[in-house]
C-alpha positions in Angstrom: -24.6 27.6 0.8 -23.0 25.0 -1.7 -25.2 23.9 -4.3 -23.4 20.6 -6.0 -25.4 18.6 -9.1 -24.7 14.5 -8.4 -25.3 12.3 -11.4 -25.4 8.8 -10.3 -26.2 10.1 -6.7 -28.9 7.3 -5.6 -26.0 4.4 -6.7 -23.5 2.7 -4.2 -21.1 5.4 -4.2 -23.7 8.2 -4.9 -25.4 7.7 -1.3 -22.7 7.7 0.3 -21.3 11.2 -1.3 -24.8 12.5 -0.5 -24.2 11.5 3.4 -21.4 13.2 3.4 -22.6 16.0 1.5 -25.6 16.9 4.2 -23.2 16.5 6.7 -21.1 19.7 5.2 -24.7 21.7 4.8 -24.1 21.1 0.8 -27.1 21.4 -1.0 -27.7 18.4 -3.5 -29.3 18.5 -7.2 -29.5 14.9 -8.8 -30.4 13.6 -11.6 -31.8 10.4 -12.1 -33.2 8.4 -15.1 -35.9 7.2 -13.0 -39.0 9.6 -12.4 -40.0 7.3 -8.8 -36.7 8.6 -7.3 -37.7 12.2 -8.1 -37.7 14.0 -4.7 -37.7 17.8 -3.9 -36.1 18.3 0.0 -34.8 21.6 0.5 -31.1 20.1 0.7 -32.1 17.1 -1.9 -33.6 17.7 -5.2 -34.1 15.0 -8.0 -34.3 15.8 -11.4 -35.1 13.5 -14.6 -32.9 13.0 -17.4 -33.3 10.4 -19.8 -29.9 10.6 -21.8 -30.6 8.3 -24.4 -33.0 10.9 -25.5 -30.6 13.5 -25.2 -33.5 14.8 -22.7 -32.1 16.7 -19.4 -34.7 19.4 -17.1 -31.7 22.3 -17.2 -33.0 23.3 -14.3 -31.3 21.1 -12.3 -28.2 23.6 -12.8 -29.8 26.6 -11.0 -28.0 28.0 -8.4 -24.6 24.7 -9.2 -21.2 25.9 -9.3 -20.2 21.9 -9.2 -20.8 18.8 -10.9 -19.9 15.1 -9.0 -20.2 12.4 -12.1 -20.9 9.2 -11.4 -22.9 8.0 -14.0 -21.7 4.9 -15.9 -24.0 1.6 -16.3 -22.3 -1.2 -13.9 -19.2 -3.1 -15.6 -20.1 -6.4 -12.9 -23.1 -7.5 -15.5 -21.6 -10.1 -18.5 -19.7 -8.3 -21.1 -21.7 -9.1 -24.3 -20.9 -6.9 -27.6 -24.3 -4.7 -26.2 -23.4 -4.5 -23.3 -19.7 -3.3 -23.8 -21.7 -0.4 -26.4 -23.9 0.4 -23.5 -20.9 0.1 -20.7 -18.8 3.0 -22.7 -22.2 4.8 -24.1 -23.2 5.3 -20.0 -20.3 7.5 -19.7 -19.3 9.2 -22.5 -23.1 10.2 -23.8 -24.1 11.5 -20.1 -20.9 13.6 -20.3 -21.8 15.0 -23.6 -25.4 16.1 -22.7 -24.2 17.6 -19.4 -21.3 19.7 -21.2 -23.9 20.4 -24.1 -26.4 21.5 -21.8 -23.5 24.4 -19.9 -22.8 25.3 -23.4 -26.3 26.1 -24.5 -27.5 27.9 -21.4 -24.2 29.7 -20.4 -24.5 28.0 -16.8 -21.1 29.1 -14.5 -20.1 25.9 -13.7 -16.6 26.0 -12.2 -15.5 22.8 -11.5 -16.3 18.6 -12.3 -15.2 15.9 -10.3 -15.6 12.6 -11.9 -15.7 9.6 -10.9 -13.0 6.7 -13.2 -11.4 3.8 -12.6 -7.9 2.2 -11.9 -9.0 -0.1 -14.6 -6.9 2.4 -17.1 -3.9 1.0 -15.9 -1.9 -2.0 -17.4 -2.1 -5.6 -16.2 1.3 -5.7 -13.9 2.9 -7.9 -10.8 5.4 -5.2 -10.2 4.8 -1.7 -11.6 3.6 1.4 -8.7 1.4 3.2 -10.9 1.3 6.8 -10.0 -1.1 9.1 -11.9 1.2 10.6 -14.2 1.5 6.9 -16.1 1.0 7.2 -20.0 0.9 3.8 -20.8 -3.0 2.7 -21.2 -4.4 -0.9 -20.2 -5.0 -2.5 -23.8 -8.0 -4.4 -21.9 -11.7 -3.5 -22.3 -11.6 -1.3 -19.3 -8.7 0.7 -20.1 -10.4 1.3 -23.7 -13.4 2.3 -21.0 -11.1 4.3 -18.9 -9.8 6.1 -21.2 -12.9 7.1 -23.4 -14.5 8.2 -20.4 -11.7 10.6 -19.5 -11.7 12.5 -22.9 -15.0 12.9 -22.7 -14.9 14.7 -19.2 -11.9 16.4 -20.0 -13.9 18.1 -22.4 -15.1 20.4 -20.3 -11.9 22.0 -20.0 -13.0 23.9 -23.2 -15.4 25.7 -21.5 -13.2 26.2 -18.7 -14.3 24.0 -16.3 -11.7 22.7 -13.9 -11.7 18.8 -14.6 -10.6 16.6 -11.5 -11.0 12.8 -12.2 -11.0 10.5 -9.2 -9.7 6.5 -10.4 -11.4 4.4 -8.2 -9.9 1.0 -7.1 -12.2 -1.7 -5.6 -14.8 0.0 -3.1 -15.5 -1.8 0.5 -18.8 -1.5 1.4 -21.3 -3.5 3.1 -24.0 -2.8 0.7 -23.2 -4.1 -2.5 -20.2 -3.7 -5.0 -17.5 -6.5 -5.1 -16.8 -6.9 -1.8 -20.5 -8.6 -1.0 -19.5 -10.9 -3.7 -16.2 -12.1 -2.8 -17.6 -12.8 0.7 -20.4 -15.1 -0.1 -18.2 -17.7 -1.1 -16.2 -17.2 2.0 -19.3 -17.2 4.6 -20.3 -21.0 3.2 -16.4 -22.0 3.8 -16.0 -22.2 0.2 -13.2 -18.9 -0.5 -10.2 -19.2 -2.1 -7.9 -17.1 -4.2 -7.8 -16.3 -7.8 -5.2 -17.7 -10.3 -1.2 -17.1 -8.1 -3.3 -14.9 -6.0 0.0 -12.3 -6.8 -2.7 -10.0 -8.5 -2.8 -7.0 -6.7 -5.8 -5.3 -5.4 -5.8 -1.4 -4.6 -8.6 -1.2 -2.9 -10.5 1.9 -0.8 -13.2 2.3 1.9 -16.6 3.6 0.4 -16.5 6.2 3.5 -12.9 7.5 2.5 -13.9 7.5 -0.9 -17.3 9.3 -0.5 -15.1 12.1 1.7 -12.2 12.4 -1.1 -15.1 13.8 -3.8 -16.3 16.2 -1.3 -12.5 16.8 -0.3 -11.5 17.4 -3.8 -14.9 19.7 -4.3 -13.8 22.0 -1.1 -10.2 22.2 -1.9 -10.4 22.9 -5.3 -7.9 19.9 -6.7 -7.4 19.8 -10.1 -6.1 17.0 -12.3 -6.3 13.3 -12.1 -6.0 11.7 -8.5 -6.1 7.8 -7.6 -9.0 7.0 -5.3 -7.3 3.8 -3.5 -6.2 3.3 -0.1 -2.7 3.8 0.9 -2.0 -0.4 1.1 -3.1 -2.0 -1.7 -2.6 -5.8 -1.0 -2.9 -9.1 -3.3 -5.4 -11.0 -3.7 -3.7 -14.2 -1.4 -3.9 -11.3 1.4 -7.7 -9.7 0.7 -9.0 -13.1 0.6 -7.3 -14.3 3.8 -8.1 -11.3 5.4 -11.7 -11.5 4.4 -11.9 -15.0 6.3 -9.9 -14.2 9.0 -12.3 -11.3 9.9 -15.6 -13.6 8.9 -14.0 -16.6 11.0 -14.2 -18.9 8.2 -11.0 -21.1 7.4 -9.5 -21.5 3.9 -9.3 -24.8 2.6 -9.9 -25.0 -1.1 -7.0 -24.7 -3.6 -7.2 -21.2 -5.8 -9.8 -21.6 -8.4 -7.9 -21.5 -11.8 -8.2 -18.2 -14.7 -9.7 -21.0 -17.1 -12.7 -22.2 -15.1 -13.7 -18.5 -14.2 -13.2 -17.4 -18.0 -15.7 -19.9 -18.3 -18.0 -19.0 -15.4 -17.3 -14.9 -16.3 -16.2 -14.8 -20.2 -14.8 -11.7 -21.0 -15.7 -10.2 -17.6 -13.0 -12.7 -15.5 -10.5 -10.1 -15.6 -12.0 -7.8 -13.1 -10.3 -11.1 -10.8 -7.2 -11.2 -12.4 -5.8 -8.1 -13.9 -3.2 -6.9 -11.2 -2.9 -3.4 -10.5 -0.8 -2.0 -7.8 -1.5 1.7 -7.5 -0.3 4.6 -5.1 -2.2 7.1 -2.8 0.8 9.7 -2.5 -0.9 12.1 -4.8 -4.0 12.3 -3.0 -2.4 12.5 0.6 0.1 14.8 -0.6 -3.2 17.4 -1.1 -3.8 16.9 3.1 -6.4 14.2 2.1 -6.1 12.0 5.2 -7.4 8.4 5.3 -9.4 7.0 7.3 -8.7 3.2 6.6 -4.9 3.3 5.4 -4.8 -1.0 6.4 -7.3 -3.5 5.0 -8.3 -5.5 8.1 -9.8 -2.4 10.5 -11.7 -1.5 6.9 -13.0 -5.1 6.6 -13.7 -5.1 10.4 -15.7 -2.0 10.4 -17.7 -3.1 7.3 -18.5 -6.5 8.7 -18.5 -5.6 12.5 
């Protein structure tokens, strides 16, 4: 039986990996920074690291031929100069202990799939970005993006197959943007961002929590974009948002300056425009689920 080591397993996308997981009879080691969510199951075993420590119980490795990362502190949460140090910190240490920690102890670890983000890619109306893009996103995040990636693809020293999964915006009906952009729509008060032109590649949490495990059973290798085959703008996700809530539309879109205001720094997460493309991924035999936005938003509101 599978034995797979989660970090970030009790998060948004975490859970839903786990489900999916159990479902496959995949045994689950996590690791968590808090000792209340320590839980030994015989298919769901918690164990504590504390990373700022550089503290990790290695024993969380016995019997793990696969590591799913997810850890990363949330990049929703005002981006002061601490907070961007802890932002990049939350990924790049926890890679470095979990790499030192194979190294030390010799543990046969074949293969990590890590979670990244779309983020890497530039600002841009009209570019398809495809993974093979060199060009880097001179924002924050694509400074993020791209620090986390070196530090996973680290692991390729020891021989470790690397597979990094960039993650668009994630529907779910249990937190994470989607919850956010719908509040204003439930009170009749939703409109678009800026042109609304941005683009928004976006991605089921169930597809998503079934491409880790995908890319786990099937061995992929390399970088693959973790976004739904239709990425629409932000005119479209908004409207399609209300139209599945039954709320009308009637405010004018709220302007970049007044949310630079409300968000500082943060306010690009609403504007940056990033169309990106799912070939890769399907071209492996992933299939989607949710390839159109509405019967996503439908199922996640329904």
């Amino acid at each position: 039986m599978q034995k797979i080591l989660i970090t970030g397993a009790t998060g948004l996308i975490g859970e839903e990996i786990v489900k999916v997981c159990h479902d496959q009879n995949v045994v689950v080691h996590f690791l968590t920074t808090s000792k209340k969510k320590l839980s030994n199951n015989t298919n769901y075993k918690g164990f504590y690291w504390n990373p700022d420590n550089n503290e990790i119980d290695a024993s969380c490795f016995e019997g793990v031929d696969t590591i799913i990362n997810l850890a990363g502190a949330t990049i929703s949460k005002r981006w002061t100069d601490s907070y961007k140090k802890e932002i990049i910190a939350s990924r790049t240490e926890t890679a470095k202990l979990l790499l030192d920690t194979i190294r030390t102890n010799d543990f046969p670890v074949k293969q990590i799939v890590s979670a990244s983000a779309i983020g890497i890619y530039p600002d841009s109306l009209t570019n398809y970005y495809e993974e093979d893009e060199k060009e880097i996103s001179d924002s924050f995040l694509g400074k993020v993006v791209s620090q986390w990636e070196s530090a996973i693809n680290a692991f390729s020293t020891l021989g470790i197959k690397v597979t990094t999964i960039r993650i668009g915006l994630v529907l779910s009906e249990k937190g994470g943007a989607l919850t956010e952009i719908a509040k204003p729509v439930r009170f009749g008060a939703g409109s678009a961002f800026g042109s609304g032109n941005q683009w928004q590649s976006w991605i089921h949490i169930e597809d998503l929590a079934q491409l880790f495990v995908y890319a786990v059973k099937n061995n992929l290798t390399g970088i693959y974009n973790g976004v739904a085959p239709n990425p629409v703008t932000n005119t479209e996700l908004i409207k399609a948002v209300a139209k599945t809530l039954h709320k009308p539309l009637i405010l004018p879109n709220i302007p970049k300056l007044a949310m630079k205001f409300v968000l500082g720094e943060m306010h690009i997460l609403l504007f940056e425009s990033q169309r990106v493309s799912a070939t890769k991924t399907e071209s492996e035999g992933f299939e989607f689920k949710y390839h159109h936005l509405e019967p996503a938003l439908l199922d996640i509101f329904s």
